[in-house]
RODO-2510 file (C-alpha; in nm, 4 decimals, decimal comma):
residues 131
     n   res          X          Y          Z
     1     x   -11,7526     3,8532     4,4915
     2     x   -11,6230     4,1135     4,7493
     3     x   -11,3408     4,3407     4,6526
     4     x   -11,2139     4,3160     5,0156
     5     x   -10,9310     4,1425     5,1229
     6     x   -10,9955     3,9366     5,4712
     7     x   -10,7185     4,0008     5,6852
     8     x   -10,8194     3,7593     6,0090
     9     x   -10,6628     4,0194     6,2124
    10     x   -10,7644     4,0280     6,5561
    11     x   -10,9331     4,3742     6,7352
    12     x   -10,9812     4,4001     7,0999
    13     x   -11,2441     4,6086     7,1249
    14     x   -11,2074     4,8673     7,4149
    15     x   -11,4992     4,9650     7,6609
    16     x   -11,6877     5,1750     7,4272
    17     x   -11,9467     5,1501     7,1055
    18     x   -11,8148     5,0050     6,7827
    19     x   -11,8767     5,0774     6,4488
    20     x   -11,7392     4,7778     6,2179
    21     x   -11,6693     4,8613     5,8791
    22     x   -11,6599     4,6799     5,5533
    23     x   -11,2695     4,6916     5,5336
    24     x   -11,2539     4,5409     5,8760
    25     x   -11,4082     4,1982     5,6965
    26     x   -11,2768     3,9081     5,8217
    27     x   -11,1565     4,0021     6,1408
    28     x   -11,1733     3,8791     6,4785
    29     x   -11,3275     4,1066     6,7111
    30     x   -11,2209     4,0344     7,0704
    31     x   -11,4675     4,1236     7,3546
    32     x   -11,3251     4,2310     7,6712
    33     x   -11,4828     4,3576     8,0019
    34     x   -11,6922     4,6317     8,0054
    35     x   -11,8358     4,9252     8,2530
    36     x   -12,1588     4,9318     8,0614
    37     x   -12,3541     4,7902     7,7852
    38     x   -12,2137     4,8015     7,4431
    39     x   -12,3194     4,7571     7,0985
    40     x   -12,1748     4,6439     6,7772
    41     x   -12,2924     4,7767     6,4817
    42     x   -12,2509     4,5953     6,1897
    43     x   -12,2287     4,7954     5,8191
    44     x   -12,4770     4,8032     5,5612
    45     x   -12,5226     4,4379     5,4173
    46     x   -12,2624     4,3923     5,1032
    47     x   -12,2032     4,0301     4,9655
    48     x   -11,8851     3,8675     5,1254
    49     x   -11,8703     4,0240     5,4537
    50     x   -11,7508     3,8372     5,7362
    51     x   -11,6987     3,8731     6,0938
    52     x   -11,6249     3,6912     6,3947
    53     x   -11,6751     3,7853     6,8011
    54     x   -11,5204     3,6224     7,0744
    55     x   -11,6168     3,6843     7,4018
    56     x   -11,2747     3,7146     7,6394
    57     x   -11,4056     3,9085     7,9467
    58     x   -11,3475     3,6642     8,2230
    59     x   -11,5846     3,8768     8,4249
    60     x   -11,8543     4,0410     8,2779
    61     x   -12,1430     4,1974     8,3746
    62     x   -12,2761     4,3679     8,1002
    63     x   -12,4187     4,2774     7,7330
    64     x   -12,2257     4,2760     7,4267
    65     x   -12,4594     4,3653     7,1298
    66     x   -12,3996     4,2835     6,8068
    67     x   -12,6698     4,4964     6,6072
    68     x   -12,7113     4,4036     6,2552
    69     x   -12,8823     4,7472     6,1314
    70     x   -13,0298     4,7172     5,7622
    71     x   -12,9922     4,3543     5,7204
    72     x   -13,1903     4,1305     5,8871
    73     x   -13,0339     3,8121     6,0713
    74     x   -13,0660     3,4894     5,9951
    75     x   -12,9104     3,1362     6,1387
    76     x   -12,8733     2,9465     6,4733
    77     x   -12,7602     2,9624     6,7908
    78     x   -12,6132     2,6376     6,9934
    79     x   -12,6026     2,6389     7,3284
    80     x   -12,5195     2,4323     7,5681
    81     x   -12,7948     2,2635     7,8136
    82     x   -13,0533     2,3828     7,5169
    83     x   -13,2143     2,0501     7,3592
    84     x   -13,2695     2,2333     7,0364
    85     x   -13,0444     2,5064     6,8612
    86     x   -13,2389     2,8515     6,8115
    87     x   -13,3145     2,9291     6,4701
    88     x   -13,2653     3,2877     6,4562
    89     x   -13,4908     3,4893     6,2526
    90     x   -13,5263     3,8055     6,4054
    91     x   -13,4832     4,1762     6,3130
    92     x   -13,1081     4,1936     6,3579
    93     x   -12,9321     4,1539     6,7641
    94     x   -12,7251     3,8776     6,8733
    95     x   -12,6264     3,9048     7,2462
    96     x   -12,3445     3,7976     7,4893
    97     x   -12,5653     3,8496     7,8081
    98     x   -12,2965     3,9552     8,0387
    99     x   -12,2893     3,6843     8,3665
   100     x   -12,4092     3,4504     8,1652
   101     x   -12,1680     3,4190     7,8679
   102     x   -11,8362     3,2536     7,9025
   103     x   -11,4663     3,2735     7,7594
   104     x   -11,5127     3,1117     7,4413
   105     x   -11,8490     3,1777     7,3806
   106     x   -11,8354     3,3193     6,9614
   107     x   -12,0504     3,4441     6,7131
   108     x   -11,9701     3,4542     6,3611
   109     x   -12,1846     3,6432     6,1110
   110     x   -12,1611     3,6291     5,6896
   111     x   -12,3483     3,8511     5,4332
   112     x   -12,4638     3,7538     5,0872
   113     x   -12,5981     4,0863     5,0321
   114     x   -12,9438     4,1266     5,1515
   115     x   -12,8972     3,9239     5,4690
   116     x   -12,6587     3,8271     5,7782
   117     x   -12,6282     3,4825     5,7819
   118     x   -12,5113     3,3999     6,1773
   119     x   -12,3479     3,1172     6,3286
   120     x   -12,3472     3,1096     6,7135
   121     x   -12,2276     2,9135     6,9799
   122     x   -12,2265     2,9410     7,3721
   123     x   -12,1048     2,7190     7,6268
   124     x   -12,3553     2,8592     7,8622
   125     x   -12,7815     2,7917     7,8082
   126     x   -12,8529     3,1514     7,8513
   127     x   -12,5005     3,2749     7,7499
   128     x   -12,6567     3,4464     7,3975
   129     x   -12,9512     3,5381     7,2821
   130     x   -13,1342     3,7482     6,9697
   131     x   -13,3975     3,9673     6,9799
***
């Protein structure tokens, strides 16, 4: 079990890189227009970790990157117009691909220790990806 307490306090992030750390677990990391492509990057995988991102720029046109670092990724991604979810089993990026992603669109991610477990959901077919 984590020692951390989970606060659900909400961050908007500003236009620049972010480095989350473990005390911000269970936050809510609000995404807001950007002048450039930014990245996320997630701490070293530690059982109990949560986050959650939720994109907010009502005008985007560049990526949010949520980079996953040590731990690889593992989960799905629903979006909408896609027949099938993605299983995601990739070497640790999620993506709000800026144009394509909407208000709303959220990606939550959990470690167990080893792993990022990911749950993602777009209202747009192309509105994230991983790679």
């Amino acid at each position: 079990m984590a020692t951390y307490v989970q606060t659900n306090q909400p961050i908007t992030l500003t236009n620049a890189n972010y480095v989350v750390s473990v005390v911000d677990t269970g936050k809510i990391f609000l995404l807001i227009d950007i002048t450039g492509d930014r990245t996320i990057t997630l701490p070293a995988p530690v059982a109990g970790l949560h986050y959650i991102f939720i994109n907010l720029a009502l005008a985007a046109v560049h990526n949010w990157t949520v980079e996953c670092g040590a731990g690889t990724v593992n989960g799905v991604l629903v979006r909408v117009g896609v027949a099938v979810a993605t299983a995601v089993a990739v070497g640790g990026h999620i993506n709000f691909i800026g144009g394509t992603s909407i208000v709303g669109d959220c990606v939550e991610v959990y470690c167990n220790g080893l792993t990022w477990s990911v749950r993602a959901i777009s209202g747009a077919g192309a509105g994230l990806t991983a790679t």
